[in-house]
C-alpha positions as CSV (number, residue, x, y, z in Angstrom):
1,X,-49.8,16.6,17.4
2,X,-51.1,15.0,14.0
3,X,-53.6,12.6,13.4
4,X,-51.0,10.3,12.9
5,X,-48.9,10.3,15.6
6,X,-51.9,9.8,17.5
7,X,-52.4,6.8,15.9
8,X,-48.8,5.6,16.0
9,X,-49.2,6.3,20.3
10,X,-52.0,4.0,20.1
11,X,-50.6,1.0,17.7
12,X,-47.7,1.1,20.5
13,X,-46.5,-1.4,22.6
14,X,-45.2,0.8,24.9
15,X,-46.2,3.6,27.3
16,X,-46.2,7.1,26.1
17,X,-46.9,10.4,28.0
18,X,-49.0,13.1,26.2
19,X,-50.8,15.8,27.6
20,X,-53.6,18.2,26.7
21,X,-53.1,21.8,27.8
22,X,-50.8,20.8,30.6
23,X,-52.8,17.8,31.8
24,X,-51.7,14.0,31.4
25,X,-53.8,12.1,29.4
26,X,-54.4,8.7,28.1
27,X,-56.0,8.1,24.7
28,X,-59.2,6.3,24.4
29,X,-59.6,6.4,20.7
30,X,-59.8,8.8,17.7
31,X,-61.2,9.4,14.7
32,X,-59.1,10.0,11.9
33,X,-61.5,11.7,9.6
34,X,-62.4,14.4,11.7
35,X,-58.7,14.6,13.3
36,X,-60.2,13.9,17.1
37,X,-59.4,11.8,20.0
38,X,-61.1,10.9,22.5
39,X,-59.5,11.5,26.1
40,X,-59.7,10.5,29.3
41,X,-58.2,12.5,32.3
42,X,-56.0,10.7,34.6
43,X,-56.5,10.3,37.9
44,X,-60.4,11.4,36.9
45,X,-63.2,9.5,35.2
46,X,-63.5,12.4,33.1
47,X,-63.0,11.7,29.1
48,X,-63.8,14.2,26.4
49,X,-62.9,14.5,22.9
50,X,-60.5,16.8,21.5
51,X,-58.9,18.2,18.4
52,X,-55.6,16.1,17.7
53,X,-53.7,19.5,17.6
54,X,-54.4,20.2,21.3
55,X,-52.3,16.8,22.3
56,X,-48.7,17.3,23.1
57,X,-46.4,13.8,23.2
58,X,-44.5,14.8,26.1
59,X,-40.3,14.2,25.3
60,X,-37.7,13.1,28.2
């Protein structure tokens, strides 16, 4: 995923499922400059930030 879809995810009003390397995710923040995001794990208090590329949107 871009950088900008990230941000697009974020700006929404809706609820949209992306993962990171197989794991669901929800996205805390990100900074655009360096292309990261900052994750948090769900279902754990876990957060970590990632390269945007690693992020997956997931599709029905």
């Amino acid at each position: 995923m871009d950088i900008e879809n990230v941000q697009r995810i974020m700006e929404s009003n809706g609820v949209i499922e992306v993962d990171y390397m197989g794991e669901s995710i929800w996205i805390q923040g990100y900074n655009k400059e360096d292309q990261t995001v900052e994750i948090g794990l769900i279902g754990s208090k876990e957060s970590k930030v990632v390269n945007a590329k690693h992020l997956t949107e997931v599709k029905d």
